[in-house]
Every structure is written in structure tokens, then in C-alpha cells.
N, C-alpha and C positions, 0 to 999 in steps of 0.2 A: 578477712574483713568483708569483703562481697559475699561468701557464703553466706556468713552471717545475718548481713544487710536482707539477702532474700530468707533467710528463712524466718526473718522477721516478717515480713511483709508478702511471704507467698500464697496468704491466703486472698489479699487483693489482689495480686496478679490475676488468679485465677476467677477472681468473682470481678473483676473489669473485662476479662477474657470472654466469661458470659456475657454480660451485659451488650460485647460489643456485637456479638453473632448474634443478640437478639437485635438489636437492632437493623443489624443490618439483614435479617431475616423480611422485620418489620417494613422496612420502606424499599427493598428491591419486591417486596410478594404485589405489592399495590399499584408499582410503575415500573413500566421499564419500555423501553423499545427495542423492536425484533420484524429484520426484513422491511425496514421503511413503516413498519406503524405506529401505533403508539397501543400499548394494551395498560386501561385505565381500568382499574379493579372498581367496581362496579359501586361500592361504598364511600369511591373516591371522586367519583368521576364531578357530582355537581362542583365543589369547590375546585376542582380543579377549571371550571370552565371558565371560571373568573382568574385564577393563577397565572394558570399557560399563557394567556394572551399579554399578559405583563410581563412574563420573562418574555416573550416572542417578541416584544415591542423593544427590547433592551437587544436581543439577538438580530433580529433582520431588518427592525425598524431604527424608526430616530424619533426619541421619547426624552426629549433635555428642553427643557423646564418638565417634569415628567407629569404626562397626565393618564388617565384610569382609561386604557386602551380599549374598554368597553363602553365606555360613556365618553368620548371624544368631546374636546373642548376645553371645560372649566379643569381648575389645578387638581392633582390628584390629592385626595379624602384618606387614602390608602399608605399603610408602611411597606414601602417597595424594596428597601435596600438589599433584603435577603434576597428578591430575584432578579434585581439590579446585577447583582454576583453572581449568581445563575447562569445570567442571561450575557454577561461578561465572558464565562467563560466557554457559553457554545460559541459567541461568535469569534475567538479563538481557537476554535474547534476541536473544544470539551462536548461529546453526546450530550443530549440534554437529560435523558435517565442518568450518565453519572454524574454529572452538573449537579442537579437535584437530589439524588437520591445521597448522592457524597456527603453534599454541607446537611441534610434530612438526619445523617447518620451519626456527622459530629455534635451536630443539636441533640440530638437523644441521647447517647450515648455518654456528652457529658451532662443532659440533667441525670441520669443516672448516677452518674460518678460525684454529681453534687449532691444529691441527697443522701447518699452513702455518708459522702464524706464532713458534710455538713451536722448530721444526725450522730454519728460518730463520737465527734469533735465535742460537741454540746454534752451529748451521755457518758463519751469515754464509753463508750462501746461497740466493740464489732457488733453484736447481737443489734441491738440500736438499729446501727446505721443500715444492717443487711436486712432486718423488716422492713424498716422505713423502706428501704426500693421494693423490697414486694409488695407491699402493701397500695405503692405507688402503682405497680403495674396489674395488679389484681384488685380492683376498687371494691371496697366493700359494704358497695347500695344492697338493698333489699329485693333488687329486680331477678334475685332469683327466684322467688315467690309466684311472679307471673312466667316464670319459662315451667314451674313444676305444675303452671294449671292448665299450663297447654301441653304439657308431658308430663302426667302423674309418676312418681316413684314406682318403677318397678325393676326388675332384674335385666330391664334394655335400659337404663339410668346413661350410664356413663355411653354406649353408645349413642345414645340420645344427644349427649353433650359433644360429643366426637364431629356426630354427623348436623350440627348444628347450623344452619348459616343467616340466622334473624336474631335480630337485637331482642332480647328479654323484654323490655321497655324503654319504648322511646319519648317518652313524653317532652313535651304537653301536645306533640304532635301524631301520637296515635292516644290521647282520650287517656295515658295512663299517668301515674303520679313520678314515679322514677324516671329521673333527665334522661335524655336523651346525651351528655355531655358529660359522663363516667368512663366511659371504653376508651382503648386508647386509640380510637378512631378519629377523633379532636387533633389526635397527631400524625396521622398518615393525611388527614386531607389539611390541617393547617399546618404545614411543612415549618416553618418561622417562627410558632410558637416556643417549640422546645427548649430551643436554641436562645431565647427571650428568658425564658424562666432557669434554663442554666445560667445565666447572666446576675438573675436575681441574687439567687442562693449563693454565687460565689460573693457578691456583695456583703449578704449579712454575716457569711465566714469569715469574708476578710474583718467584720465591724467586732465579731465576737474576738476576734483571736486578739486584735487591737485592744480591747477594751479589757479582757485579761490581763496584757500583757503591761497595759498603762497601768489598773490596776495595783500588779505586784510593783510596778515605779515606785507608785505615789503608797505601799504599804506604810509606812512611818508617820509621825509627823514632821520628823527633822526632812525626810526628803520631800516631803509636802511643798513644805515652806521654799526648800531650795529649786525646785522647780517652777516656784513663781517669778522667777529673774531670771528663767531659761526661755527662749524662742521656740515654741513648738514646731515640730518638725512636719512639713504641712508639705510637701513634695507628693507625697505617694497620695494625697487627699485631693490634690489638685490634678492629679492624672484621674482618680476616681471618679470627680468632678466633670471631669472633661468626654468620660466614655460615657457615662451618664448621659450629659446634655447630646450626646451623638445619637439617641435612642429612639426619639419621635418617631424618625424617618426609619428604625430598625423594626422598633415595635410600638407602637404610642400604651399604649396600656400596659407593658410593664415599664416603661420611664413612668405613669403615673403610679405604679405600685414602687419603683426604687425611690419617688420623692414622696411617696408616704410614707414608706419605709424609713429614710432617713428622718420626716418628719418627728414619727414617733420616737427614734430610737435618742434623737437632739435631747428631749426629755426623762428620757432611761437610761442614759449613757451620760453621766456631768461630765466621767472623766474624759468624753473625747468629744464633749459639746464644738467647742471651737475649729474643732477637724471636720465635723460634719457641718456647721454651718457653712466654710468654705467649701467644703465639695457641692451641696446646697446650692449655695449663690453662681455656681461656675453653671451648673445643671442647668437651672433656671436660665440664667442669660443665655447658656447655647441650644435649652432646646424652645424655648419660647416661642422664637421667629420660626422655626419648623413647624409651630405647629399654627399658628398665625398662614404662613406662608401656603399649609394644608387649605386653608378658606372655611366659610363658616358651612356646617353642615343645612340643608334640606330638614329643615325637623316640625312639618305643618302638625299638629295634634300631638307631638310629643312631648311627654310631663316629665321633667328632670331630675324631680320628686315625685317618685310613682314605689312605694311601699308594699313589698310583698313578694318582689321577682315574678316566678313564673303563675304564683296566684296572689296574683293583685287584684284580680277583679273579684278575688271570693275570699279576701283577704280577713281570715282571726285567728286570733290565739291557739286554741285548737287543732285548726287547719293549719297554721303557720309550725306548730310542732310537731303535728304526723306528718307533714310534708318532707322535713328535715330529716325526721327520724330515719322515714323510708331510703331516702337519698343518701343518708350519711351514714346509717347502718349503726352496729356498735362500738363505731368510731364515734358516735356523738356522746357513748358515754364515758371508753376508754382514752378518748384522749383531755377531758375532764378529770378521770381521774390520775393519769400523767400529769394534769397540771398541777394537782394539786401536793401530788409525791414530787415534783423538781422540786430545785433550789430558786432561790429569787433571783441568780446570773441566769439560769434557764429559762424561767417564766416571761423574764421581759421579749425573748427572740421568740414567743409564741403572741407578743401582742401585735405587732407589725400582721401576722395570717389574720388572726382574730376581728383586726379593722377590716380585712379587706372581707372577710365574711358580713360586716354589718355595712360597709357601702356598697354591696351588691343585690342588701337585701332594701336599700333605702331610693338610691339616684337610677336614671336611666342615661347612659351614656350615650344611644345610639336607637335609631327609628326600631331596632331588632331588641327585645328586652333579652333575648336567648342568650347574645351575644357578652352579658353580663358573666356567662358562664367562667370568662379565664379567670375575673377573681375568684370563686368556688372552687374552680381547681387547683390555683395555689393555697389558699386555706387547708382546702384538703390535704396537698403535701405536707404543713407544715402541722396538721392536727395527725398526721401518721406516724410522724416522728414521737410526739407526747403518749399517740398511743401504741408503739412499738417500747416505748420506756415503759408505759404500767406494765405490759406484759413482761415484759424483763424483770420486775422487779418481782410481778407475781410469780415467777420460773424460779428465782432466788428463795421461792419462799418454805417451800419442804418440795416433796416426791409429788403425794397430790397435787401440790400447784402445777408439778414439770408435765404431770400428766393432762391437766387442765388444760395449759394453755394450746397445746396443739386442739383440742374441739373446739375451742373460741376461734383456732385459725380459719375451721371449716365458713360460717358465716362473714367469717372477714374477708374471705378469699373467692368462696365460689360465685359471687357476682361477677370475678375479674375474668376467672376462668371458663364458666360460660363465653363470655362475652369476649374472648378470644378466638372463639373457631369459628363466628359470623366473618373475622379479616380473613383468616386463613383457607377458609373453604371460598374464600368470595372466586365470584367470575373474572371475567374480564368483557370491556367497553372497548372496542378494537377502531381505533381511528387511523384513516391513512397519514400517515405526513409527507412533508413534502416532497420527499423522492417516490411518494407513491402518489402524491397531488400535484394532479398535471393546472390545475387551477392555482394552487397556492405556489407552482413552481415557475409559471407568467406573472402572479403578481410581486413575486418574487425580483425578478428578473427584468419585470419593464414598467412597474412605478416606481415613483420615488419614496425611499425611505420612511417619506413622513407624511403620507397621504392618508385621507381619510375618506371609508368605503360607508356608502349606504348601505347598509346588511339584510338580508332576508331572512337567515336565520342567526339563530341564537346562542349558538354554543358550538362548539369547533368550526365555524365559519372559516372557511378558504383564508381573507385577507388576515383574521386574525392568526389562524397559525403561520402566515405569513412577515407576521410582525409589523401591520399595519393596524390605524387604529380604527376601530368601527363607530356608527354611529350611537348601538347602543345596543348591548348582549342583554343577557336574561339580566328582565328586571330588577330582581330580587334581588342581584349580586350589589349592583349600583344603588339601590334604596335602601340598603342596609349599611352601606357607607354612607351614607347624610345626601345624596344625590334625588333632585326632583327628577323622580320619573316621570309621574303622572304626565308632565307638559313635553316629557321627552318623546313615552310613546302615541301621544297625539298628533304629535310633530311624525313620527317616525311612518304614521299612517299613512296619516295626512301626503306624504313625499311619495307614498308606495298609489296612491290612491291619485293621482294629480291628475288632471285634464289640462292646466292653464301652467301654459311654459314660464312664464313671468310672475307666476306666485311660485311655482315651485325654485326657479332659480333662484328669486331673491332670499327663499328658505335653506339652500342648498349654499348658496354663497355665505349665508349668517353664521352658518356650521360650518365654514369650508370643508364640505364637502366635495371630492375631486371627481368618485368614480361609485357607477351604481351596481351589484354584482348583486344576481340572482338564479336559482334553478329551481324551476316548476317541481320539480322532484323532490327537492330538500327547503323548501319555505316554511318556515313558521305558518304554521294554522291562524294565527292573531293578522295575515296581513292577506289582504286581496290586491294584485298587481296589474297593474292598468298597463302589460308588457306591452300594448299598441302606441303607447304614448310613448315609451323610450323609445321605441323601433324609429319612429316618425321626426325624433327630433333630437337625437344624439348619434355620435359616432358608433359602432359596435367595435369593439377591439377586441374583444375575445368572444370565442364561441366553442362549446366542446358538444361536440354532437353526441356524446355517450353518456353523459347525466346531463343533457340541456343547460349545462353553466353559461350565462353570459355575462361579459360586462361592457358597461358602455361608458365610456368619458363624458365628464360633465365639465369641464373647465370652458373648453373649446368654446363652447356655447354659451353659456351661464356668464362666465366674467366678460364676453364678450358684448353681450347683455346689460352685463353692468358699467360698462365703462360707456356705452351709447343711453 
């Protein structure tokens, strides 16, 4: 009977087997620590500067009511609970490389195993489901076009692509047309997302296999009718419901793709109307207040209706269809005509991707239009899957097709492939941490958990890997959350720049702000430091004479200030 059972199923064994050493190839080659540092693969490192400091604030600090350990203050804008866990379990003393890179591996590894098995399930196909994950991990934009005009075809080809370590195309931020948000770089620096979108796709397996299975119930009319005087069985909806509405605080943009999701399916699904509306209303009620609770974003000049994504400002028809074309490759015609070979139970679990392709291309959710990218990217999944089904179908279809469809794989594949050896050859960004930060290992050690540091610099800042919250890290991170910079870093100047003890304290008090840390050596270029004004009128408590770190307490003084 076990024999059996595996030799049913050894060809998934084997092809989860894979999937899990890629991964775990994946997110140990980008992070890791070694000998007290931190080596941040170089592709990785801005996102992580906004990351780290939020696990750090769950690991050494004290971050409850939790706020954006980078912009100190107002509630956190940000879905924390992935390094909420993280940050859980260094301070039980899980490493932070296997903290991260562990739950990084279960996130990937089971969106793999969910489009496998989601594509599968839908086609009745191994073939199906095992494109669908390639297809996944090899995206198939057009951005090999600009890697062959900066390496022409020649007989150095493949070493070309070997020795590769630049992105083909990263638009709209190097001038070219193909996203920069196709590579599976999206998931070595947003560690969370995976992990989110595994989430998704188990949802619409569980809705399909449901709705099958209600379906074959209700086949008759006699059992139609006797099912009308039966209590549906709403248990397993109301758990549904309930991990759902837990989502905000997990990922806020896939709970609003799982409540579109269900939105649409309420309408495509009669037989299991009533089940999804209860999971629906559970969703809604638990995750509502979470996202209430997140505060309103920062959004001065941002249009909510902004049509076009990343060319909105040169937005037509024309434009709007080579831009797609290029991005989406021959997936924009293959997985058209998959939709049009499925059945009508298939087609409906292709309209849930298909919205999120057209509110990505309509609303702007966030001061960052870029950021629209995770609906594109789940579209993309769920368009690989229709177009891994034409290719099967066209495979079934004589010898020339069988022969065909491996040169269609060429252009469906070599964008992904390229665009694999820019991780793998990347460098590394080598930061001390704190067994090798004699600064982050005092503030460690002699503030209090929940203090908050005026910062000089920007990214891996002492207090923040310390797990303290700062006044406020690279801009960019915190204005792409809904967070006003602008009056932040006027403020932030403004305090480094001060002459007058009683305007700065009463700004320093506003922020409770405790302690000022800086080193002439490692300052952000954006601030010029009036170090004679702290010297003269604050305590010095730390000094390191070997990078000039110092910090000086501002309590002592400032509330002292304020209470006379």
C-alpha cells in the first residue's frame, strides 16, 4: 500500500524536493550572518534597511502598540507580523539569518508548492502545474532584448549570461520600458510577500475544490431541492473567514486581493454564495479595525485614480499595449488563448488575477505607483497557469506541436534566466552587528528598550540595529508607506542644526526623543552638525574614539526644561 501510495506520487516528491533547495539556495545566497556581521547581498541591502530595523525593534527593543522603527512616533503604516515572528524568535535566541531566512524559505517554497498544486488541480495536470512553477520562476518579459544589445549574440552567449550580474531592464527607473519587478528579486528583498501570496492561492484551491465538490451535491434536482432544508456547513468558512480578517497586520495587500477575490468569486460561485459571504463578513469585521488602527496615510498630491501605472503620464492606447506586451511577453497572448481552450469551472478562477490586473492598471494605493507591482505579479501567476494549459494542449496536439512548444519555451524562459545570475553572482554589503558594534552593544545594554535616538545616519544606524526606534531612516522607506517626510526631515535638520536649547527641547520633547547619537565619520551628507551645541549643553555618555561615535542624553535636560 505505501509502495504504491509513493509511486503514485514520486514524481512530487521529487519536484517539492527541488523546489525546496531552490529556495533555500534563494534566500541563504542574499543573507546570512558570519563572525558578528551581517553580509547583505548587495541587491538586497536597500529594503532590507527599512526591514531589519523592525525585526530589531521586536528583538532588542520594545515596539507594543507597534510603530515604523524608522519614523518613530505616529502607528505603524506597515504589515509587521512576518518580522514581528522573526524578531520573536531572535529574542529567544533563534540567529537572525535563520529567523529570516527559515520563515523566507517556508514563504517560497510553499508558493511554489501552491502553484504546482493549485494549476494541477484546475488542469488535471502534472505538465500544468510543473510549467506554471517555471514559468513562475523564469518570467517571461521581453527584457532580454536589452541584455542582447548590450551583449550581441555571439559564440561568448551563454557565457555572457553565466557571467552576468545586472538587471536586463529595470524600468521606469533606468529610462527602460520592462519593470523592474519581474526577477525574483521582489522576493529576496520583500521577504513577506511569498509567504502572502502562498496564502492567496491556497484560498482559491480550497474555493475550487469546494465548489466542485458542492457541485457534484447539488448534481440532480431531487438533491437540489433536499438541500434546501439542510443547514450549511459553515465551520470550515468561518475559520476561512477568520485567517483572512488576521491578514491586514500580515500583508495588507493580499487581504485586499483575498476580499476581492472572494468578492468576485460570491458572483461565480452560486453554489457556495452563502459560505463566502460568511467568510466575507468575518474578514471584514476582523480586519477593518487593523487597518483603521494602521492611521490614515500621508498622501499630499496623490491621485487614487491615476490610470496607466507606470506610464500614466504618457498614458494611450498604443503605449498602454506595447508597454504590456513587452512586460508580459508571450504570456499575453498564451495565456488568452488558455482562456479561451479552458472550460467555464476554469475560466471563472482566472477572473479574480484578471481584476487585479485592471485595478493596478486604474487606482494608486500608495505615494510609490511602483508599489502597485504585487497585483502584476499575482496576475502574472495566475496568467501562467492558462498559459502553461495552451502549451499542453498545443503538446497533445501531433509531433510538430511536441516539437514547437519547447522553442516557444525559449522566449518564455530566457528573461527569467538571465535574470537569475544578477542574485547569484551579486556581492555582498558587510555590516557589523552587534557583537562586532561596540556602539550598538551600549545601546544595547544601557538604554531603555523603548527609547527613541536622533540619528545621523540612514541605514544600519548603531541604535537601529540595536532595536531602538530612530527619528527617522531613509526617506524613501517611510514616504512610500503614507508617512510625511517632508516636515520630518525639516524637523530632523532643523535638531541636528540647533543653537537654541529651548527650541530644540521642546522639538525633541514633541518626539520623545531620549538620546542624540552621531559620528563625524558616518553622517548622512543631508545633515550638518552643530557638535558644539550638544558638547555644551548635554551629558556625553558614550564616546568611542576609533569611529568618533558619540551619544549624548537628552532627557536629563529637556524634560527637565519642560517641567520648569
Amino acid at each position: 500500500m505505501l509502495k504504491k501510495y509513493f509511486k503514485h506520487f514520486k514524481f512530487e516528491y521529487f519536484l517539492f524536493f527541488a523546489f525546496l533547495v531552490f529556495s533555500v539556495a534563494l534566500m541563504w545566497k542574499t543573507f546570512y550572518l558570519k563572525n558578528g556581521d551581517m553580509h547583505i547581498a548587495g541587491k538586497v541591502w536597500s529594503d532590507f534597511g527599512a526591514t531589519l530595523p523592525l525585526e530589531r525593534s521586536f528583538a532588542y527593543g520594545s515596539n507594543f502598540p507597534p510603530q515604523y522603527p524608522i519614523f518613530a512616533g505616529p502607528p505603524i503604516r506597515y504589515h509587521f507580523v512576518f518580522f514581528l515572528v522573526v524578531g520573536t524568535l531572535e529574542r529567544i535566541g533563534v540567529p537572525l539569518d535563520w529567523g529570516l531566512n527559515t520563515l523566507s524559505i517556508v514563504g517560497f517554497f510553499g508558493l511554489l508548492v501552491l502553484i504546482y498544486l493549485f494549476a494541477k488541480s484546475l488542469f488535471k495536470s502534472r505538465f500544468v502545474g510543473t510549467l506554471s512553477a517555471l514559468l513562475f520562476l523564469l518570467n517571461g518579459s521581453f527584457s532580454f532584448l536589452e541584455f542582447f544589445k548590450k551583449h550581441p549574440l555571439s559564440n561568448h552567449t551563454i557565457l555572457d549570461i553565466i557571467k552576468n550580474n545586472d538587471w536586463s531592464s529595470f524600468g521606469p527607473y533606468d529610462g527602460k520600458t520592462v519593470s523592474a519587478f519581474w526577477s525574483l528579486n521582489i522576493f529576496t528583498n520583500q521577504r513577506h510577500l511569498a509567504l502572502g501570496y502562498a496564502c492567496f492561492l491556497a484560498l482559491l484551491l480550497l474555493l475550487y475544490k469546494k465548489s466542485l465538490s458542492t457541485h457534484r451535491l447539488h448534481a440532480t434536482l431531487k438533491e437540489r431541492v433536499k438541500t434546501l432544508f439542510q443547514v450549511p456547513d459553515y465551520p470550515l468558512f468561518i475559520i476561512v473567514g477568520i485567517l483572512i480578517g488576521l491578514f491586514p497586520f500580515i500583508h495588507l495587500t493580499v487581504y485586499m486581493m483575498m476580499c476581492i477575490a472572494l468578492l468576485v468569486l460570491f458572483f461565480l460561485l452560486p453554489n457556495l454564495r452563502k459560505q463566502i459571504f460568511v467568510a466575507g463578513v468575518i474578514a471584514g469585521i476582523l480586519g477593518i479595525p487593523q487597518i483603521l488602527a494602521m492611521g490614515q496615510s500621508h498622501s499630499d498630491g496623490m491621485k487614487f485614480i491615476n490610470p496607466g501605472y507606470l506610464i500614466s503620464r504618457d498614458l494611450t492606447l498604443p503605449n498602454f499595449l506595447q508597454y504590456w506586451f513587452f512586460n508580459l511577453g508571450l504570456t499575453s497572448i498564451f495565456s488568452i488563448i488558455g482562456f479561451i481552450l479552458a472550460k467555464r469551472e476554469q475560466r471563472k478562477f482566472f477572473i479574480p488575477f484578471f481584476v487585479f490586473f485592471i485595478i493596478g492598471n486604474i487606482f494608486q494605493f500608495s505615494p510609490e505607483m511602483g508599489s502597485n507591482h504585487k497585483f502584476f505579479n499575482m496576475f502574472v501567476i495566475g496568467a501562467n497557469m492558462f498559459t502553461a494549459y495552451a502549451l499542453w494542449k498545443l503538446w497533445k496536439v501531433n509531433l510538430a506541436a511536441k516539437l514547437l512548444v519547447p522553442l516557444l519555451l525559449i522566449p518564455l524562459t530566457l528573461s527569467g534566466i538571465i535574470d537569475l545570475f544578477p542574485i547569484f553572482n551579486d556581492g555582498y554589503l558587510v555590516a557589523p552587528d552587534i557583537p562586532n558594534n561596540p556602539t550598538a552593544q551600549f545601546i544595547v545594554k544601557n538604554t531603555p528598550p523603548d527609547s527613541v535616538f536622533l540619528n545621523a545616519e540612514f541605514i544600519n544606524d548603531p541604535a537601529s540595529l540595536a532595536g531602538r526606534k530612530i527619528f527617522m531612516g531613509w526617506p524613501y522607506f517611510a514616504w512610500s508607506a503614507g508617512y510625511n517626510t517632508d516636515i520630518r526631515l525639516k524637523e530632523h535638520q532643523s535638531l541636528w542644526n540647533a543653537s537654541n536649547i529651548h527650541t530644540f527641547c521642546d522639538l525633541a520633547n514633541k518626539h520623545a526623543i531620549s538620546y542624540a547619537e552621531f559620528s563625524l565619520t558616518r553622517t548622512d551628507s543631508l545633515f550638518t552638525i552643530n557638535t558644539s551645541f550638544f558638547h555644551d549643553n548635554f551629558p556625553l555618555i558614550y564616546n568611542n574614539d576609533k569611529d568618533g561615535t558619540k551619544i549624548y542624553e537628552l532627557d536629563e535636560t529637556c524634560l527637565a526644561r519642560q517641567r520648569y
